[in-house]
C-alpha positions, 0 to 999 in steps of 0.5 A: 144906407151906408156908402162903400168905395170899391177901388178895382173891378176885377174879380176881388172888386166884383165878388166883393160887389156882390157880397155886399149886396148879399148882405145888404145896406149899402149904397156901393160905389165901383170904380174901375180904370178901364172901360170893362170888368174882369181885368185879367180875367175878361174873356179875349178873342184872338184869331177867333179863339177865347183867351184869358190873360194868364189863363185863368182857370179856376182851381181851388181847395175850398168847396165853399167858393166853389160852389158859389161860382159854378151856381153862377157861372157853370164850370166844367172840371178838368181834373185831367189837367197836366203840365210840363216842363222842357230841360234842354240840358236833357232835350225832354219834357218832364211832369211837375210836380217832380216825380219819381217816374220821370226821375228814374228816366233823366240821365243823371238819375244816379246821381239825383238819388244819391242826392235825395238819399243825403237830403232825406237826412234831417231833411225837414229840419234842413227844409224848415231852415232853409232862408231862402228859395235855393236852401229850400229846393236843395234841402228838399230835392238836391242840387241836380234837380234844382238846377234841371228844374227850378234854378233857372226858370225862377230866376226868369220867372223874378227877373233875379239874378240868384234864388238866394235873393227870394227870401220868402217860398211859402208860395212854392210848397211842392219842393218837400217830396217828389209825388209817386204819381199820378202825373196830374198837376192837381191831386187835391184840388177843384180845377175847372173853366167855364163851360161858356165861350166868353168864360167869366164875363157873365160873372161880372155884370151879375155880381155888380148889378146893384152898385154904381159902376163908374168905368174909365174912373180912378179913385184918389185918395185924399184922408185914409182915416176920413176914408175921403176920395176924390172921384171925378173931381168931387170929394166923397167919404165913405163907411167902408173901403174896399181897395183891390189894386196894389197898395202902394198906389192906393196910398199914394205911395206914402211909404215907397214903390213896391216891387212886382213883375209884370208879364207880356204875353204873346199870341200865336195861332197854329194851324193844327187842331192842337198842338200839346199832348192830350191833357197838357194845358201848360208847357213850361221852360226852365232853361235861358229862353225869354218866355216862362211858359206857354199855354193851348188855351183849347184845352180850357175852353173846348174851343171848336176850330181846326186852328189852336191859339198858344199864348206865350208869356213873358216876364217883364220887370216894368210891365204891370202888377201881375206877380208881387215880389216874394221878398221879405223886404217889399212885404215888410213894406207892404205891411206899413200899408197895411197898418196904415188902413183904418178899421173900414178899410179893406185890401183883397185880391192878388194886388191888394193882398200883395201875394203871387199865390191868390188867385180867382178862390181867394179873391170869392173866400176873401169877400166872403171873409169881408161880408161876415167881418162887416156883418157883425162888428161887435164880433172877432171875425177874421179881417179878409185878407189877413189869413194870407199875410206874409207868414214868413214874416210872422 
């Protein structure tokens, strides 16, 4: 048998798990630092209401992954799912993606066309251009609507103080057209939640029935190339590594901090069955407000109560590791730990992969990934992780 560290046991530690034990000969090895799986994604109870921290909802364009976690965890789809954005400058609340209906009704519609007109010249050059995140929205929809739309919200959302400091948009790819219509947030995808009340949490013990779960534990590590840790106390070495926290703490910050923005999240009960319009799950705020966004958490879990729980989230520069910062700068950093990894050792999740876009899917997909490069060494497989490295920087 060979042994495997899984550093972690949110969902890319977890579904790594169970990979691991889909394919068999491995003695595994959880460690994780808190008392409870799941991290972000464990279930919560506030006022009698389920939540996640985020929420979490599960939404993917690989059918793949979900098929495998409906198999698991039964989801509900929620295709219906819709989310806006309040403009105070206009004292209305408009669909996102940007859409041509809500366009036509802002006060300035004028002037926004004409902007559109002007940018529709060499647009997709002006677009594949741009150097960064202002460039980029402008050369897609003009100054007006970036300003309504995307300046200031993303300058909370990062805790900058311009869009021309985000050199990287990758992650921001519905600026290049405004959308007809519908006003649905997702045309394309799989959106769903689960049907059960404590949402994911059955996942979790299932996918990591067969490995050695050490709670309240933190890996340390002593020889990456030896992939030799101290746990508890004792050292041990290890085949196959398998990191899903950021990569500047699991490498002892050998090559410097990285930058991310955390978030403090609010909890209000109000006494209303519900509070959004039907099918709005998140309202957003792109104006000086502290907050980002808020959510009715009902919405996903179909929560019967004649109150309804709003979580309210706020960013915050030092309040943990939820969003690695879209910088150039960082992602090359990042990548000296990446390159400092041997081959055996793995870093998966939105943490390990130090991407804001990966979410629940890509955590399973990346897992997926690592059992079939595990499966047959001898073979070019894809490295998990790698497909979402930085394109930018390539």
């Amino acid at each position: 048998m060979k042994k495997a560290l899984i550093i972690g046991g949110g969902f890319a530690g977890c579904a790594a798990a169970h990979q691991l034990e889909l394919l068999g000969g491995y003695e595994v090895v959880l460690v994780e630092r808190s008392s409870f799986l799941g991290a972000g994604n464990k279930t919560r109870w506030y006022g009698g209401h389920p939540y996640t921290f985020g929420p979490r909802h599960f939404l993917t364009t690989y059918e793949q992954t979900y098929e495998y976690l409906n198999s698991i965890v039964p989801l509900r789809l929620c295709p219906e799912h819709e989310f806006l954005t309040y403009v105070e400058k206009d004292n209305d609340f408009y669909a996102y993606p940007i859409n041509h209906e809500d366009v036509m009704r802002m006060p300035d519609s004028k002037l926004i066309y004409d902007e559109l007109e002007n940018a529709s010249i060499n647009k997709e050059a002006n677009v594949l251009s741009a150097k960064n995140l202002e460039e980029y929205w402008i050369a897609s929809v003009g100054t007006t609507l970036f300003e309504k739309m995307i300046n200031t919200y993303s300058k909370k959302m990062w805790k900058v103080s311009s869009c021309r400091e985000l050199d990287t948009f990758s992650w921001s790819p519905k600026g290049v057209a405004i959308s007809e219509g519908p006003k649905a947030a997702w045309t394309s995808a799989i959106s769903g939640y689960p049907y059960d009340s404590n949402g994911y949490d059955a996942y979790f013990p299932f996918a990591t029935k067969e490995a050695k779960v050490l709670f309240n534990t933190t890996a340390t590590l002593i020889d990456i190339d030896k992939k030799s840790f101290s746990i508890d106390g004792d050292q041990h070495t290890f085949d196959v590594v398998i990191n899903t926290i950021a990569p500047d703490v699991f490498m002892n910050f050998d090559h410097g901090p990285l930058r991310y923005i955390g978030r403090e999240l609010k909890l209000i009960v109000f006494p209303s069955e519900f509070i959004f319009p039907e099918n709005v799950y998140f309202l957003y705020y792109a104006n000086n407000e502290d907050f980002t966004r808020l959510v009715e958490y009902k919405k996903f879990t179909h929560h019967k109560s004649n109150t309804t729980l709003i979580g309210m989230e706020i960013p915050a520069e030092n309040g943990g590791f939820e969003y690695p910062m879209p910088l150039k700068s960082e992602q090359h950093k990042c990548l000296e730990y990446f390159n400092r990894m041997p081959k055996g050792c793995f870093s998966i999740g939105r943490a390990g992969s130090y991407l804001y876009g990966v979410d629940i899917d890509d955590c399973i997909l990346q897992s997926m990934l690592l059992a079939e490069n595990l499966r047959d060494d001898s073979q070019d497989h894809p490295v998990p992780g790698s497909q979402y490295r930085f394109p930018e920087l390539n």
